[in-house]
C-alpha positions as CSV (number, residue, x, y, z in Angstrom):
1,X,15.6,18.3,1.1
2,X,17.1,14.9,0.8
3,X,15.7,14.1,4.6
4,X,12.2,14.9,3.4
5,X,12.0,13.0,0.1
6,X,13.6,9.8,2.1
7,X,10.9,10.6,4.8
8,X,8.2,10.7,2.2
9,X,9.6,7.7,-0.1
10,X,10.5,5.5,2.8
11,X,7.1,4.1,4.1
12,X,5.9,4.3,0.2
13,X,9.2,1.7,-0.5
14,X,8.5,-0.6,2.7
15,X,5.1,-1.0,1.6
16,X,6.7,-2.5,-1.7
17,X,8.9,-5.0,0.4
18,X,6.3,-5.6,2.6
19,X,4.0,-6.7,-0.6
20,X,6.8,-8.8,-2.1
21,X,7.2,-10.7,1.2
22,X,3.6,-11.1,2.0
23,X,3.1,-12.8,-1.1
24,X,5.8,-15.6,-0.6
25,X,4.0,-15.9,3.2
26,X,0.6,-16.8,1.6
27,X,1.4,-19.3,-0.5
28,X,2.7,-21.3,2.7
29,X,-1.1,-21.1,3.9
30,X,-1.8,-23.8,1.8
31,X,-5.3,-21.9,0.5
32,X,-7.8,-24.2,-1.1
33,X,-8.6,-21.9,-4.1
34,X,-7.1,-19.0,-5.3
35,X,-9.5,-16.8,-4.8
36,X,-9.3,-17.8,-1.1
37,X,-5.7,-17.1,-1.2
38,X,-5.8,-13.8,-3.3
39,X,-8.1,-12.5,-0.3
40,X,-5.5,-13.7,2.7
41,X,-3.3,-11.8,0.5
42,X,-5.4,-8.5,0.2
43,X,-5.7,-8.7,4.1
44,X,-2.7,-8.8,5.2
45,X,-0.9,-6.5,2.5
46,X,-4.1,-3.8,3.8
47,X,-3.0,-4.8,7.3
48,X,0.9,-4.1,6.9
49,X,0.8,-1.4,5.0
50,X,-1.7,0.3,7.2
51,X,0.3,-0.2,10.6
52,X,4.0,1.0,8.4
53,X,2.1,3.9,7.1
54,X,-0.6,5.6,9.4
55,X,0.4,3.6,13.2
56,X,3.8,3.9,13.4
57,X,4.4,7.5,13.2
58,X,1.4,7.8,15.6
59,X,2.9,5.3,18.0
60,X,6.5,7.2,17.8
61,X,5.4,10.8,18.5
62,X,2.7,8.9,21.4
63,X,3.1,9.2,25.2
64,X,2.0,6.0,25.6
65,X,2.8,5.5,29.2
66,X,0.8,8.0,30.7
67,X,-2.5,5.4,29.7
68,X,-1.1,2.5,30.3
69,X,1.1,3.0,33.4
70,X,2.1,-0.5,33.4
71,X,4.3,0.5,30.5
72,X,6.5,3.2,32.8
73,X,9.0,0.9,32.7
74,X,9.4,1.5,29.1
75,X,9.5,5.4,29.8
76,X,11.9,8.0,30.5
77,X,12.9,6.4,33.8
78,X,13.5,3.1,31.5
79,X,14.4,2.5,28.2
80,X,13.1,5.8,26.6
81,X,10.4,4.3,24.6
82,X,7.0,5.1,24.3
83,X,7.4,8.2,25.9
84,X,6.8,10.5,22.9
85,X,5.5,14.7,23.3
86,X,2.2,13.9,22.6
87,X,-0.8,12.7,24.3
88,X,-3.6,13.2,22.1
89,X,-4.2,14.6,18.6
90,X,-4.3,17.9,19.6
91,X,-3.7,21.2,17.0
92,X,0.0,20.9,17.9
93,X,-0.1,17.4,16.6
94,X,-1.2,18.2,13.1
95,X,1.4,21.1,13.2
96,X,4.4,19.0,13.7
97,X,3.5,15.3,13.2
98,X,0.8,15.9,10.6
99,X,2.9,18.4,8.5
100,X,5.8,15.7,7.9
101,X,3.2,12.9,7.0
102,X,1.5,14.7,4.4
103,X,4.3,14.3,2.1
104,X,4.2,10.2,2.8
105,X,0.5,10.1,2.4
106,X,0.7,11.6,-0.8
107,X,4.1,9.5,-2.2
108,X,1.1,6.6,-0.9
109,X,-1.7,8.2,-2.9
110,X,1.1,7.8,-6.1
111,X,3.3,5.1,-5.8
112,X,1.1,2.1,-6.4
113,X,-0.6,3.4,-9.8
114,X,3.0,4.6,-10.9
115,X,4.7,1.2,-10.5
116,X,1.0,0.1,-12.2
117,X,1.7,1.6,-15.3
118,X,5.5,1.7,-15.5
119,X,4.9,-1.8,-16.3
120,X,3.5,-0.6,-19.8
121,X,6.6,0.7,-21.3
122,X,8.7,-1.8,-19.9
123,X,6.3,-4.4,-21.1
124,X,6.9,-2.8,-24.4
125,X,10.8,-2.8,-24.4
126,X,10.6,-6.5,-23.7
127,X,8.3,-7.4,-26.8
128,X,10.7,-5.3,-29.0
129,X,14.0,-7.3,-27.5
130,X,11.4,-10.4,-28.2
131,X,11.0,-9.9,-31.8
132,X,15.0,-10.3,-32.6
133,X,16.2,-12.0,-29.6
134,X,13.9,-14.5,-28.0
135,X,14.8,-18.2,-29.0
136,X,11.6,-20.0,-29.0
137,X,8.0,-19.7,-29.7
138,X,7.2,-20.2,-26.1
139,X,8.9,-17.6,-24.9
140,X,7.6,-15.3,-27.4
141,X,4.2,-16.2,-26.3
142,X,5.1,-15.9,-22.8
143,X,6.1,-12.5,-23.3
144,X,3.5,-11.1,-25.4
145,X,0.8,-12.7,-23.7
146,X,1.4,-10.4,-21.0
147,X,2.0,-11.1,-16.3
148,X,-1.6,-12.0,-14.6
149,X,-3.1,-9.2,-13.0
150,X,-2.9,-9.3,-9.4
151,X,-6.2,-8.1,-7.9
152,X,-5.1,-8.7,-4.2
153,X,-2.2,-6.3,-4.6
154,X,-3.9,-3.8,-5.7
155,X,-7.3,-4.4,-3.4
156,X,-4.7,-4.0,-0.2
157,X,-3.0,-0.7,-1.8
158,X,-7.0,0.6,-2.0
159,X,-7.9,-0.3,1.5
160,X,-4.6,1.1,3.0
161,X,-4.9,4.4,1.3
162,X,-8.6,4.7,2.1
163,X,-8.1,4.0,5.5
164,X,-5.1,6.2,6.2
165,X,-7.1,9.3,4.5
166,X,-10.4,8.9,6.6
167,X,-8.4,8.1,9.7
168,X,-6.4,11.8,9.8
169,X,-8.4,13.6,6.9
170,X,-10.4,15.6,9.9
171,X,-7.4,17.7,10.9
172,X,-6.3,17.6,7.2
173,X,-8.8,18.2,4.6
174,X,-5.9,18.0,1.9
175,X,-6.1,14.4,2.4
176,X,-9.3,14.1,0.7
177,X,-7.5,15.6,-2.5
178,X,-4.6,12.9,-2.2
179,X,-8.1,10.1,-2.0
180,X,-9.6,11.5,-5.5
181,X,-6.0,11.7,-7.0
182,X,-5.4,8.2,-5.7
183,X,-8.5,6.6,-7.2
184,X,-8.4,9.1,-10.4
185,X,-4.8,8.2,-11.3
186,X,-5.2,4.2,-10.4
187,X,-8.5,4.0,-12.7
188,X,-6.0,5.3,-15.6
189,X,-3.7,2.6,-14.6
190,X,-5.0,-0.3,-14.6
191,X,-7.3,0.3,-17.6
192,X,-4.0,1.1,-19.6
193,X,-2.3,-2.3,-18.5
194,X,-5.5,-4.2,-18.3
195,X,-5.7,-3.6,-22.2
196,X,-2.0,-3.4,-23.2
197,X,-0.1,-5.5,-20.3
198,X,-1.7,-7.6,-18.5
199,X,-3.5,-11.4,-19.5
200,X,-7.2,-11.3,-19.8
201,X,-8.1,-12.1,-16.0
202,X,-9.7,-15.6,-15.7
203,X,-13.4,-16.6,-13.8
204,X,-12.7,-13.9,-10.9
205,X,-15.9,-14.2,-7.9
206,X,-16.8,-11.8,-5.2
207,X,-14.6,-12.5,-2.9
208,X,-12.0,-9.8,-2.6
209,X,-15.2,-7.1,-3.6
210,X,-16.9,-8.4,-0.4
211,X,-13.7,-8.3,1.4
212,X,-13.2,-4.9,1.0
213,X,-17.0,-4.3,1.1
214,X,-16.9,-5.1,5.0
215,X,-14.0,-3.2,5.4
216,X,-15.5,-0.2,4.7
217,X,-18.3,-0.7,6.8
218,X,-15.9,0.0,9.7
219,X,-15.8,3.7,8.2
């Protein structure tokens, strides 16, 4: 029991350190606007979170070698890598690989709109410790005024749990459920912490909407 909810959790909690990381990254790219930079941002959390959540397992469990033979050396005969029981997403595939990542897909589908709207409680605590305890005006202010919503963030959580659902929901239909309880439960989310948390969002353009626009029309 404890295997599978670490199994399930795990990529779910990488994507959060990934996120963290990536956003310390950007800010060495030197981006001339912020808008430019909240895109970079959007990218790359979409692209790291894809490859930790829907490649690597598919790597892992992939006999790799037997396409690319120059790999062999990686094999059995080798190291031991790349060498896993499967060599195309057959019906035995979905039986044993796609069983364990259904769990992960849907700690994905979750994890992103939960952490969205824990912030409104906690957001609350703080403004009560505020009232009696904060020193200044300023921070007062600072507090009740509320974090800046971060658009990127959640853009690359959108496009990684869109991606991962239309690239395996064909074996597993259920993944389509984990898509509409995704979008259902993040629409909740940020319209309770756009209205009680977060700052009103300053002059935002169309960048990160026509970022993810020609992402999907890879689909």
């Amino acid at each position: 029991m404890l295997l599978t909810i670490i199994s399930a959790g795990g990529p779910s909690a990488i994507n959060a350190v990934l996120t963290t990381v990536l956003k310390v990254l950007v800010e060495f790219e030197r981006k001339h606007s912020s808008n430019e930079r909240d895109a970079s941002l959007a990218r790359s959390v979409f692209f790291a979170q894809f490859v930790n959540t829907a490649l690597i397992s598919l790597i892992v469990n992939a006999d790799i070698t037997y396409y690319v033979s120059a790999l062999s050396m990686l094999g059995k005969d080798g190291l031991g890598l790349l060498t896993g029981d499967f060599r195309d997403l057959t019906s035995r595939w979905y039986m044993v690989v796609g069983i364990a990542f259904i769990p992960t897909v849907l700690t994905t589908s979750l994890s992103p709109n939960i952490g969205q709207f824990a912030k409104w409680p906690v957001t609350l605590v703080q403004q009560r410790i505020a009232k009696t305890n904060a020193l200044t005006q300023k921070e007062i202010d600072e507090i009740f005024a509320g974090p800046s919503l971060q658009l990127s963030e959640r853009y690359g959580a959108m496009l990684n749990i869109t991606f991962v659902i239309f690239m395996y929901a064909s074996g597993m239909p259920i993944l389509y459920f984990f898509g509409i309880l995704y979008f259902s439960t993040a629409y909740w989310s940020d319209k309770i912490t756009l209205l009680e948390v977060f700052q009103r969002p300053g002059s935002i353009d169309s960048t990160l909407v026509q970022l993810a626009s020609n992402f999907f029309q890879v689909l």
